[in-house]
C-alpha positions as CSV (number, residue, x, y, z in Angstrom):
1,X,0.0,0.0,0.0
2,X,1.6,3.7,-1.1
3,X,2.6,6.1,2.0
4,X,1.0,9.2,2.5
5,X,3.7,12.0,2.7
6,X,5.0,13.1,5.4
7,X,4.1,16.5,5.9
8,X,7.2,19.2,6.4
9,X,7.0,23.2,7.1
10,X,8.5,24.8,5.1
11,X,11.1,27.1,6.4
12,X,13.8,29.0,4.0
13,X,17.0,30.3,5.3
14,X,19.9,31.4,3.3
15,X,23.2,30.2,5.0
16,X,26.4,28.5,3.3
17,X,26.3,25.0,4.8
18,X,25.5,21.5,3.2
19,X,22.3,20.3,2.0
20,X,21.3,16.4,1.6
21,X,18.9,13.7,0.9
22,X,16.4,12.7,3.7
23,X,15.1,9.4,5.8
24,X,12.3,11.2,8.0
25,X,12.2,9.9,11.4
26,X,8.8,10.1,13.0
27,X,8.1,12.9,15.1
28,X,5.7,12.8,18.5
29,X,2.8,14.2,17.7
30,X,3.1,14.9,14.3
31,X,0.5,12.8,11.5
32,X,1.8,9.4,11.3
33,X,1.9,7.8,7.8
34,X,-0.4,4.6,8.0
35,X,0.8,1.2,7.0
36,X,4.0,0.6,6.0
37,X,6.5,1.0,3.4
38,X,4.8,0.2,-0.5
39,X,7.0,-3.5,-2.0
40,X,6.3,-5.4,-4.7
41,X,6.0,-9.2,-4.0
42,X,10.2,-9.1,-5.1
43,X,11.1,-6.7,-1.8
44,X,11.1,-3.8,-4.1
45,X,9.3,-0.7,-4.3
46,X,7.5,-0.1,-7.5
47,X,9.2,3.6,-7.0
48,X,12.4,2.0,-7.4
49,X,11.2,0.0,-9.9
50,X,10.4,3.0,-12.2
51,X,13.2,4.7,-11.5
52,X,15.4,2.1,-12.5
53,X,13.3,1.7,-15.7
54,X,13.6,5.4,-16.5
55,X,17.5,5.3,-16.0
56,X,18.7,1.7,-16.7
57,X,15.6,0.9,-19.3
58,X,15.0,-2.1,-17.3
59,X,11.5,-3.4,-17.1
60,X,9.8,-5.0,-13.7
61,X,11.5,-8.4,-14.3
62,X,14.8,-7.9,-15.4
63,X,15.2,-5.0,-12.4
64,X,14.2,-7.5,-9.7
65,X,16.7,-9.8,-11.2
66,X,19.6,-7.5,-11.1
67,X,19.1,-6.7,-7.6
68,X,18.1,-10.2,-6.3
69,X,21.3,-10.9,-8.4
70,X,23.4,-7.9,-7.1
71,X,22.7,-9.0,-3.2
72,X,23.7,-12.7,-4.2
73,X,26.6,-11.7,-5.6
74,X,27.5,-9.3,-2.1
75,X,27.5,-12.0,-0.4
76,X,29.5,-14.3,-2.4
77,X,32.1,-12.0,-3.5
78,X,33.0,-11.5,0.5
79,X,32.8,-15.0,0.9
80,X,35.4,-15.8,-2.1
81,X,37.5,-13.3,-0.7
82,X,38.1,-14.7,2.4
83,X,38.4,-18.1,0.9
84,X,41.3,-17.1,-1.4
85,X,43.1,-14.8,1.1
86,X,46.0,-13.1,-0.8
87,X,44.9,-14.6,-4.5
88,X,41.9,-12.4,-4.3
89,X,41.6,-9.5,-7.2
90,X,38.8,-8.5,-6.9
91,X,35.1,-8.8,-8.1
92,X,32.3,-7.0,-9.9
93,X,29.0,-7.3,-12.1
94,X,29.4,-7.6,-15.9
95,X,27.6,-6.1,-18.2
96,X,24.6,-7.8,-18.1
97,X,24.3,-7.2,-14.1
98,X,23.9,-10.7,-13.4
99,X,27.3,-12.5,-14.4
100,X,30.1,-12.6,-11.1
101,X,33.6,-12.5,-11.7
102,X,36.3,-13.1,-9.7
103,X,39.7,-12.0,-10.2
104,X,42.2,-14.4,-8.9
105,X,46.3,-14.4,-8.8
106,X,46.5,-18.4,-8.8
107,X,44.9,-20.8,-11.2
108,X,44.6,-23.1,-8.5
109,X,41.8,-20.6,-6.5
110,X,39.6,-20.7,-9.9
111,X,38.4,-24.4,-9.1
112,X,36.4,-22.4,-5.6
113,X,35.5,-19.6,-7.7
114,X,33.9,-21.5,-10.0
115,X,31.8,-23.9,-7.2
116,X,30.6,-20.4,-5.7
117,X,28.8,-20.0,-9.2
118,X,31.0,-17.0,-10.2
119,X,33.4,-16.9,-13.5
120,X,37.0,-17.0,-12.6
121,X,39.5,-14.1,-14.3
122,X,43.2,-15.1,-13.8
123,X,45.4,-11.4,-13.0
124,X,48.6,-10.6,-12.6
125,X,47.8,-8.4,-9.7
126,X,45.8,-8.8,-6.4
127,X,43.4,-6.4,-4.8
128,X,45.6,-6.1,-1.9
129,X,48.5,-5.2,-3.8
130,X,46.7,-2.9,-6.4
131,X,45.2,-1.0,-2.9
132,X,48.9,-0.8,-2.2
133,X,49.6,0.8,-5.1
134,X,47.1,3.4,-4.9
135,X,48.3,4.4,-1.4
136,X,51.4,4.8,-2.6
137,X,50.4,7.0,-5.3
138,X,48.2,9.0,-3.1
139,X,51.3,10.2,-1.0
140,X,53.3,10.7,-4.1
141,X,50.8,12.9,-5.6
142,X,50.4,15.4,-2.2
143,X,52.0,18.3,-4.3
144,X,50.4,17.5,-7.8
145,X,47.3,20.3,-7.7
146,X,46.1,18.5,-10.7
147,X,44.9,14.8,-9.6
148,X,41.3,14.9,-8.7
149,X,41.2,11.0,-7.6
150,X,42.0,7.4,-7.5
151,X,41.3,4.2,-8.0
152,X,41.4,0.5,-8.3
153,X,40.2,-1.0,-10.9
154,X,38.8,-4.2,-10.5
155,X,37.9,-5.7,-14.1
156,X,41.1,-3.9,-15.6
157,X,43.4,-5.0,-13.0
158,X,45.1,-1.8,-12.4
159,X,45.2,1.5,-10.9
160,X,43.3,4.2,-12.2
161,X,44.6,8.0,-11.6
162,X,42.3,10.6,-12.2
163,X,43.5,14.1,-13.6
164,X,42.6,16.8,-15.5
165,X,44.3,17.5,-18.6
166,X,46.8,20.0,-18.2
167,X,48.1,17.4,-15.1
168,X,48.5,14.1,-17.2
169,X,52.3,14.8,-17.7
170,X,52.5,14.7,-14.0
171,X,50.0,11.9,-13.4
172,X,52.1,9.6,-16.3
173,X,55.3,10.3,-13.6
174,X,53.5,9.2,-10.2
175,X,54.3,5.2,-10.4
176,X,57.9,6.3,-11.1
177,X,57.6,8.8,-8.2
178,X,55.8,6.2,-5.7
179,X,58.2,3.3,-6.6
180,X,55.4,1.0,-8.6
181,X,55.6,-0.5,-12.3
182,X,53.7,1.8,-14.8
183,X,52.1,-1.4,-16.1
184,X,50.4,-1.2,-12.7
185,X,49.2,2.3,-13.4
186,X,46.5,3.9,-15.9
187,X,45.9,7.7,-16.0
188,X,42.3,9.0,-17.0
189,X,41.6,12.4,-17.8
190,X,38.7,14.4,-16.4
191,X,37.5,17.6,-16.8
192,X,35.4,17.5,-13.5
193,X,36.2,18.5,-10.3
194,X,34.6,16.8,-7.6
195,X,33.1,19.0,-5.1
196,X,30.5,18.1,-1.9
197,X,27.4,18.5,-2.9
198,X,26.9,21.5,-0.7
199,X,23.6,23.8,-1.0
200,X,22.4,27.0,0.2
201,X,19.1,26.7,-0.3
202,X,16.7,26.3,2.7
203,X,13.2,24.0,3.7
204,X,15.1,20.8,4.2
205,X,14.3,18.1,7.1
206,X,17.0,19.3,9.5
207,X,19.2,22.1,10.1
208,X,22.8,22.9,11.7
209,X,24.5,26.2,13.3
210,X,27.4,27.5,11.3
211,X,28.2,30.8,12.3
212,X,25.4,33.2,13.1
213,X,23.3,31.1,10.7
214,X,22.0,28.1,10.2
215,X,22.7,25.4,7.1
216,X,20.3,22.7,6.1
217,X,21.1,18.9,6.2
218,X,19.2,15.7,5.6
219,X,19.4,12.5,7.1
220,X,20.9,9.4,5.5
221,X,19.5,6.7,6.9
222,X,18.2,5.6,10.3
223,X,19.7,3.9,13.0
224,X,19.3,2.7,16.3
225,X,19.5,6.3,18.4
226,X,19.7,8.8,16.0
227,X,20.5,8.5,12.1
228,X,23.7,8.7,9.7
229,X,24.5,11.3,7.1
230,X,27.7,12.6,5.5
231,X,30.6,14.3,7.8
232,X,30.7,17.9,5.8
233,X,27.2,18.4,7.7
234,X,28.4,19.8,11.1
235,X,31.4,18.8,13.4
236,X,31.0,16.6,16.6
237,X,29.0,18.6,19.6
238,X,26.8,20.6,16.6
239,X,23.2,20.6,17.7
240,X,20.5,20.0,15.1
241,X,17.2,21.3,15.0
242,X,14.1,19.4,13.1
243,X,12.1,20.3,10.2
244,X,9.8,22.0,12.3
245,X,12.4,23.8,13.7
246,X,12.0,22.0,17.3
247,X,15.4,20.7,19.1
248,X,16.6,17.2,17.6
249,X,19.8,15.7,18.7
250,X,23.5,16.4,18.4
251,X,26.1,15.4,16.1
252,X,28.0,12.9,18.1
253,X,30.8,11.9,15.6
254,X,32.0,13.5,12.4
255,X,34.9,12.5,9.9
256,X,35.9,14.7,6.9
257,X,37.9,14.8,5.1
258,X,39.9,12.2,5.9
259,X,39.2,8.5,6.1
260,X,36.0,9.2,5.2
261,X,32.7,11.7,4.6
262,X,30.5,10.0,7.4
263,X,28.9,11.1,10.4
264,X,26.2,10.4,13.2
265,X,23.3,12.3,14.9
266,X,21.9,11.2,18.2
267,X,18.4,12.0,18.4
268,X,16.5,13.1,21.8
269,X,13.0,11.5,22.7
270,X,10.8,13.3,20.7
271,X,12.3,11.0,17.5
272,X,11.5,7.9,16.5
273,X,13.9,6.9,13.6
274,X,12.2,4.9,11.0
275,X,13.8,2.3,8.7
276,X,12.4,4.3,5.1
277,X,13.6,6.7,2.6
278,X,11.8,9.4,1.2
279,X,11.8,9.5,-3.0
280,X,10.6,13.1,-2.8
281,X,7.3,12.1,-4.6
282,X,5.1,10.8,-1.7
283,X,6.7,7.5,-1.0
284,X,8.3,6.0,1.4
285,X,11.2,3.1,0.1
286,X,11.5,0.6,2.7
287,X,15.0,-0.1,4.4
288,X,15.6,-4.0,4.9
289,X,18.7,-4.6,5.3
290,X,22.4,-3.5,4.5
291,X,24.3,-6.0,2.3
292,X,26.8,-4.7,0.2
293,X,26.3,-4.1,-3.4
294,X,29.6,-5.4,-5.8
295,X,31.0,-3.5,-8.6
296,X,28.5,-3.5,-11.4
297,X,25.4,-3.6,-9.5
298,X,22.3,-1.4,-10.0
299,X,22.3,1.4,-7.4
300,X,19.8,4.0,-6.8
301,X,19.7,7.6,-4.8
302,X,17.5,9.6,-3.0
303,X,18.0,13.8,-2.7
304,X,16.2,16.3,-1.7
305,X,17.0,18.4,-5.2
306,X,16.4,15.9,-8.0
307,X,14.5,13.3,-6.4
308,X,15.4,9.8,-7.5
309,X,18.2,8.6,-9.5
310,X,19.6,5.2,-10.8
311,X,22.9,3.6,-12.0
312,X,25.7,1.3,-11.8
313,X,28.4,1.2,-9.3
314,X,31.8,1.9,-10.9
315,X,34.3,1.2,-8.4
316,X,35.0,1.0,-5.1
317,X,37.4,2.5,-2.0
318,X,38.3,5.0,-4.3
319,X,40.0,8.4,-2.8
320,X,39.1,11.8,-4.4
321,X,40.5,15.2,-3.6
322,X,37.8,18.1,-2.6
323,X,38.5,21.5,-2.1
324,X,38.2,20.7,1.7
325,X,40.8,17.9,1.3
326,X,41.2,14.2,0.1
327,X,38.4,11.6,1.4
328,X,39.5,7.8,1.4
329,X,37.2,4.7,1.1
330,X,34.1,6.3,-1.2
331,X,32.3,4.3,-3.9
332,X,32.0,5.8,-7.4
333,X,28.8,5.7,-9.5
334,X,27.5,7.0,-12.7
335,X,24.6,8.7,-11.5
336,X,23.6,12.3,-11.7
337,X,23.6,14.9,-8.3
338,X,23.5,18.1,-8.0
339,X,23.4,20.4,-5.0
340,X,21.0,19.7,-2.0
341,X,21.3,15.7,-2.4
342,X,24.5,15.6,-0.7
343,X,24.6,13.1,2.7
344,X,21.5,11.4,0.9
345,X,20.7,7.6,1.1
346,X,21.5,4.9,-1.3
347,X,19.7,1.6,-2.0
348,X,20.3,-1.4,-4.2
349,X,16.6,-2.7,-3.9
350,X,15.9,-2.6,-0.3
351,X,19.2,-2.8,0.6
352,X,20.8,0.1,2.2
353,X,24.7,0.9,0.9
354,X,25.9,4.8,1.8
355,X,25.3,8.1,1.9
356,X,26.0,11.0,-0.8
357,X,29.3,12.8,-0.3
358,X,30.0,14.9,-3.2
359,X,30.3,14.6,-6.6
360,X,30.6,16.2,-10.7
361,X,28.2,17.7,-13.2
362,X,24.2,17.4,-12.7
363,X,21.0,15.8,-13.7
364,X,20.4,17.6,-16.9
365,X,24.0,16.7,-19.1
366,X,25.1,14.1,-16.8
367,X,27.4,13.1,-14.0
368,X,29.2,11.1,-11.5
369,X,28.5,10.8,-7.8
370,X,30.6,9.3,-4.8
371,X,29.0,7.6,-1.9
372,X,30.4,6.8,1.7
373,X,29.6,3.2,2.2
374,X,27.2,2.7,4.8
375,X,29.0,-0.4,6.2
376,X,31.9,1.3,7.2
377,X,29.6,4.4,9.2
378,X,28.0,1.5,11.4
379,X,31.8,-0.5,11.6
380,X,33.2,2.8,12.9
381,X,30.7,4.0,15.2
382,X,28.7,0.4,16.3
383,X,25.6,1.2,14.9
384,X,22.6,-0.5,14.2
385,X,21.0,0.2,11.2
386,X,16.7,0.4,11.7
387,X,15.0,-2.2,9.4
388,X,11.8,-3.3,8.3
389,X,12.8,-6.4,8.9
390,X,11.7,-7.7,5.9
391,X,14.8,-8.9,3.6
392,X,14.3,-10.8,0.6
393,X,15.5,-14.7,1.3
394,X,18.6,-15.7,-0.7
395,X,18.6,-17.6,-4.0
396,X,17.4,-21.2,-3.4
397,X,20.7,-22.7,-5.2
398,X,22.6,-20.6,-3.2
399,X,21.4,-22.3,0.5
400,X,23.8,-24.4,2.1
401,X,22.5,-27.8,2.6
402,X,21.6,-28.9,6.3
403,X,24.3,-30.5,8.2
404,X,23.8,-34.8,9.0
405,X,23.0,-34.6,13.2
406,X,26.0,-35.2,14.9
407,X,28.5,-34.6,11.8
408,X,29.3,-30.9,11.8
409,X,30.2,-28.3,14.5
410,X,29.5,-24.8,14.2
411,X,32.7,-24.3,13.3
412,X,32.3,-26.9,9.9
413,X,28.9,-24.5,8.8
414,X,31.2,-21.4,8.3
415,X,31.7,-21.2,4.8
416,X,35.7,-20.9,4.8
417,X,37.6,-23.8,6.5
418,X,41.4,-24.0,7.3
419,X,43.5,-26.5,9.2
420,X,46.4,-26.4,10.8
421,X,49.0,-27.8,13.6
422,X,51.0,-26.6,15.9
423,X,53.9,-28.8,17.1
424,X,55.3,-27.2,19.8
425,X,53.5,-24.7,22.6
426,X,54.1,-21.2,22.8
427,X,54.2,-21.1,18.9
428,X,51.9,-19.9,16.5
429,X,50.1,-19.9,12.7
430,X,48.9,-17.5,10.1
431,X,45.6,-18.1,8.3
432,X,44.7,-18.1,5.7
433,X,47.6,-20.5,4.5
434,X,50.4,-17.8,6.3
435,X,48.8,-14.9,4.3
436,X,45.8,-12.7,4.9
437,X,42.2,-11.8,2.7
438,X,40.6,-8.8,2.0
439,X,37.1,-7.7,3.7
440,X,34.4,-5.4,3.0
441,X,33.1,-3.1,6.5
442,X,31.0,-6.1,8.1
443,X,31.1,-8.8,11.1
444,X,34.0,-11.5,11.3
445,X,33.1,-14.4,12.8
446,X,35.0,-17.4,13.5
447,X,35.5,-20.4,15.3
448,X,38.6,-22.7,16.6
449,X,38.3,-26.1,17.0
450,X,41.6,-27.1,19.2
451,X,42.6,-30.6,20.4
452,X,41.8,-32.0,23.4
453,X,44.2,-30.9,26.5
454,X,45.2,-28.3,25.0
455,X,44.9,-24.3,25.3
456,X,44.8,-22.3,21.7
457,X,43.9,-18.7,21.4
458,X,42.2,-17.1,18.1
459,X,43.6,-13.7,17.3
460,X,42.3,-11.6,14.4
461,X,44.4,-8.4,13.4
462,X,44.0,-6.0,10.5
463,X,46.5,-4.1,8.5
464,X,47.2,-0.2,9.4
465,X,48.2,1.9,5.9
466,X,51.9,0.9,7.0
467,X,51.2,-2.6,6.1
468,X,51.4,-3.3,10.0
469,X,48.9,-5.6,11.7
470,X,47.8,-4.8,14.5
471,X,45.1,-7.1,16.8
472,X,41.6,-6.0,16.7
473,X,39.8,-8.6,18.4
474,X,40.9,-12.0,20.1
475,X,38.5,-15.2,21.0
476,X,36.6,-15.8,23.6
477,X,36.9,-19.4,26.0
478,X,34.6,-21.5,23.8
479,X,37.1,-20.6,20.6
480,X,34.6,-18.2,19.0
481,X,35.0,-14.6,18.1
482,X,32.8,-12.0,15.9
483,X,34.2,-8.4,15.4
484,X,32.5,-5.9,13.2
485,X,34.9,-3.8,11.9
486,X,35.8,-1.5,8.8
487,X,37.3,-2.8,5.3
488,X,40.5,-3.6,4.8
489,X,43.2,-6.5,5.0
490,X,43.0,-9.0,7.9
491,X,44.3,-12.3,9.2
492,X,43.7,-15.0,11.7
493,X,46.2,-15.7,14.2
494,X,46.3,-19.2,15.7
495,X,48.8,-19.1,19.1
496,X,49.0,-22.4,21.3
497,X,49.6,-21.2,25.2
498,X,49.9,-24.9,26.2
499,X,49.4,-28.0,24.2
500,X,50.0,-28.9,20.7
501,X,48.1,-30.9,17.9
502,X,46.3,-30.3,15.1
503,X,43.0,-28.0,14.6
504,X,40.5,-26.2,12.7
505,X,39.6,-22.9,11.7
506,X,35.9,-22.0,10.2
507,X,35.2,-18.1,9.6
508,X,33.4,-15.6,7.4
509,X,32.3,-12.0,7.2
510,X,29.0,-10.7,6.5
């Protein structure tokens, strides 16, 4: 059944400050929308539907394939990550939005690719060295005025610098410059300079003090306490007033730029945050759940300027230099936004993936717009994202079948397994196989099956950007451990304090 609107005073002020897309939380005493959320049978909204007909020419069908497809493929991708640990290269969507591939280093790591149901593509390169690479070139390009970004990527198996073209002589010298092959490196030239999405224009859902003024906002996406948006709208201790102009909450935390364009709003009482988006035409999209769209994937926006927008995720933990400063970690797309959308929402179906953080060009000739992932906001902060609770059940083929009673542990139903043995106490093993995988923002969870009599611990660590690891969570008694944590390179860490033998490892991340 469609949503009524919500209903929103209007209110115009004229203050420099940022202006982005909206998730209404509820307000006491204001008129409640009845029922919930409009879905088609598929999970999806027949708003979303449209728009992704208008923008991708996809009918009904084919755009509840590409999504049921898209969240399928999140899943696996991570999965296959984990599984082959330092072979990994990457994965994405091809053409047609339904087809995985998986880049791998090793022939040998095609045969798992393969049984997942994706399309292996050997590389010379792995993600983890290709992220290398662009860090590398990000430090060696601090006094180049001309780069405007970088990336990996994933299909081409290299990294991508972005310039404008009076900079590509300087761009071509950057892998000399950071110490990496040029056969690693690709320069694209780019007229645009990416910008936040910054607005003056007033009547948006909530506003922030800058100054002696005031600067409008909207919220990203609602979670448990308060809601997310981008970091450009207000540093930590800001206070935020509502649409109606009554006292809301306070920014709590706020990075950019930096690591990232992400921040968090705690609300007071009077705020009920509700797991929906607003498309700016009287509908409310529902939010059900927050799996990570791969390269490739259809990917849709909401802002408060030009409504709703669809496209196609181009790549991933790209950085891009702002006037303000360089932002790390964002996810390019190919759809249009202009000012006022900016901290916005971002769905692939019903699945929530970021918030708007800046971007080039607009909705009439055409542009490109970055997102912060929402994984990593949640990650950073321990958030819980608000859902309808209502996700779409995952392809039938792709179920695992029921363990036999009394054959598997709960360590054997984790999708990646490694063994091991430790031969003398107080040493200790590196898995995967002595290396380490790549992981989008999302939970690790594990489980150590030791031998009897003796005393194992489970140690996970992650990578710092001085290709240090560094521990970031440890098992509990029983041998389990789950740590939510950002993306980036980790590894399990298998120590005996006593004892020795042989054991096994199960873990994942979703």
């Amino acid at each position: 059944m469609q949503r009524r609107p919500i209903a929103v005073a209007a209110a115009v002020v004229v203050a420099a400050g940022a202006a982005v897309a909206f998730t209404l939380p509820s307000l006491a005493g204001t008129n409640e929308p009845d029922g919930s959320p409009s879905v088609t049978s598929g999970g999806v909204s027949p708003q979303l539907l449209a728009a992704m007909k208008r923008d991708l020419g996809l009918d009904g069908d084919q755009a509840r394939t590409r999504l049921a497809r898209s969240e399928w493929a999140g899943g696996v991708s991570a999965t296959l990550a984990a599984q082959t640990g330092e072979d990994f290269g990457g994965a994405w969507l091809a053409e047609d939005g339904t087809t995985l591939k998986v880049a791998v280093t090793d022939s040998g790591a095609a045969a798992l690719v393969k049984k997942a149901g994706a399309v292996p593509v050997v590389v010379k390169r792995s993600e983890a060295y290709l992220d290398d690479v662009k860090t590398r070139l990000v430090d060696a390009a601090a006094d180049v005025d001309g780069v405007t970004g970088w990336y990996v990527d994933v299909a081409g198996n290299k990294v991508v610098v972005v310039a404008k073209p009076g900079a590509k002589p300087e761009a071509q010298k950057l892998a000399a410059e950071a110490g990496v092959p040029a056969s690693a490196v690709t320069v694209k030239i780019s007229k645009a300079q990416p910008k936040p999405l910054f607005d003056v224009r007033g009547a948006d859902p909530y506003f922030i003090a800058i100054g002696g003024g005031q600067a409008r906002c909207s919220i990203g996406f609602s979670v448990e306490g308060g809601f997310v948006t981008a970091g450009h709208c207000g540093e930590a201790g800001t206070r935020t007033t509502g649409f109606n102009n009554e006292a809301q909450g306070t920014v709590e935390s706020s990075v950019f730029p930096g690591e990232a364009d992400m921040g968090f709003v705690a609300v007071n009482g009077d705020w009920t945050p509700r797991p929906v988006v607003n498309d700016f035409n009287g509908n409310e999209l529902p939010v059900a759940g927050n799996t990570e769209a791969p390269v490739g994937a259809a990917v849709c926006r909401s802002g408060s300027t030009t409504g709703t927008f669809c496209g196609t995720i181009l790549a991933k933990n790209q950085t891009v230099r702002y006037p303000e400063g360089t932002v790390t970690g964002l996810t390019r797309t190919d759809v249009c936004a202009e000012g006022g959308d900016s901290g916005g929402p971002w769905l692939s179906g019903d699945q929530a993936q970021g918030v708007t953080s800046g971007g080039s060009g607009d909705c009439t000739a055409g542009g490109e717009t970055f997102f912060q992932p929402l994984n990593e906001i949640l990650a950073a902060d321990n958030l819980t994202l608000v859902t309808t609770g209502e996700a779409a059940a995952p392809p039938a083929e792709e179920e695992a079948p029921p363990a036999e009673e009394g054959t598997a542990s709960a360590c054997d139903a984790l999708p990646v397994q490694r063994e091991g043995e430790i031969t003398r106490a107080g040493n200790a093993q590196v898995q995967p196989d002595g290396g380490a995988y790549r992981a989008r923002a999302g939970t690790h969870t594990a489980c150590l099956d030791a031998p009897d009599g003796a005393d194992f611990d489970l140690v996970l660590q992650r990578q710092n950007n001085r290709g240090q690891f560094r521990t970031v969570a440890r098992g509990e008694d029983d041998g389990t451990l789950s740590f939510t944590g950002r993306s980036g390179t980790y590894r399990y860490v298998v120590v005996s304090s006593s004892g020795t033998g042989a054991y096994s490892l199960g873990f994942n991340v979703s």
